[in-house]
N, C-alpha and C positions, 0 to 999 in steps of 0.2 A: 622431491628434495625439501621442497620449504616443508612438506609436513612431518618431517623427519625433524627439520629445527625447532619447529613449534612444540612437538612433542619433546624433546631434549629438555629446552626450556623449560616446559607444563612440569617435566618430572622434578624438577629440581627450585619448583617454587614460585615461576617467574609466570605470572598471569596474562595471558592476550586479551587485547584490546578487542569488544565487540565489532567495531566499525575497521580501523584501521591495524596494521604492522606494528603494532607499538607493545611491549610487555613491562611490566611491572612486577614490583615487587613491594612490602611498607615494610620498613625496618621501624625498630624503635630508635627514636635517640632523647638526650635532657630535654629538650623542649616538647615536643608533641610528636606522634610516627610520622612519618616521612617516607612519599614513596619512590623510588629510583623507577628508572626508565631507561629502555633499548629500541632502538626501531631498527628490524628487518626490512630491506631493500633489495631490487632485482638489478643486478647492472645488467642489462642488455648486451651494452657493446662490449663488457669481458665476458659476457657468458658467464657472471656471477652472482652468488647473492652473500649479501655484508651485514651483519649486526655489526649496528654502527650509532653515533649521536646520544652514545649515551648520558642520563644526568641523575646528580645527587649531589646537593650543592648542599655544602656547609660551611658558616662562616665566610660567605663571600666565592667560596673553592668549589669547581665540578670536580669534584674528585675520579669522577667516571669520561672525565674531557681524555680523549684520545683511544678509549679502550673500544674495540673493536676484532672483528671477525671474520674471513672469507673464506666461501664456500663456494669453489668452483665446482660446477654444474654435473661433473663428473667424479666428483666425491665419492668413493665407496662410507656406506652406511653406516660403517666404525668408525669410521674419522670424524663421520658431522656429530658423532654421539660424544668422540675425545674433544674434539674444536670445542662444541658447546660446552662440555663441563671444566672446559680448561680456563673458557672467555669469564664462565658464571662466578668460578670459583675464585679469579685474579679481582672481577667487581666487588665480589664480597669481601676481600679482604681490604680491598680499597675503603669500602664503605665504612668495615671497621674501624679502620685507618683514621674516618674524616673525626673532627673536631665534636662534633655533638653529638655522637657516639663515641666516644675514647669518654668524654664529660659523664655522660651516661655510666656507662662501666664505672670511673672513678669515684660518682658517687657511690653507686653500688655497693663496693668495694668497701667502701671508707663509714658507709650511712648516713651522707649528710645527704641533705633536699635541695631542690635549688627552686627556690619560694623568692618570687620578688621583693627586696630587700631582707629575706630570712636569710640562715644561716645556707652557709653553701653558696652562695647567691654572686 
């Protein structure tokens, strides 16, 4: 089952951590990329496992605070493949969502920079 999550994840962007449960991704935002994070866990005593903890903090904000997943142990192997891209896709639009990315797009949008005391700024 976990390798079912891991691959979910892998297909859809989200990088495992060499040592540890933990996946990433780097978005761009106004300031410099910035990379979000999930960590997979086994809960033992429900007989499940949770992407969970996740983080992407902008402007003070985890905008990933609460987002989360469970994958009880007897999951058929559609559901962990829906579950993951339902969790991926709710983070990323979160992420769009946060403050230093919307900045990002709006300059974009508009063509101004955001240059310490330059314009845009």
């Amino acid at each position: 089952m976990k390798d079912k999550i891991i691959d979910g994840l892998t297909q859809l962007g989200w990088h495992k951590d060499r040592i540890v449960d933990a996946f990433g991704k780097t978005f761009e935002t106004v300031v410099a990329p910035k990379r979000a994070s999930i960590w997979l866990r086994l809960e033992q005593e429900c007989n499940r496992w949770w992407l969970t903890d996740g983080d992407f903090t902008s402007a003070g904000e985890n905008v990933l605070a609460g987002s989360y997943a469970i994958f009880p142990v007897d999951m058929p192997d559609r559901e962990i493949a829906q579950t993951v891209a339902a969790l991926v896709g709710e983070m990323e639009r979160k992420i769009a969502g946060a403050y230093s990315v919307r900045l990002l797009r709006h300059n974009t949008e508009t063509g101004e920079r955001n240059l310490e005391g330059g314009a845009g700024s």
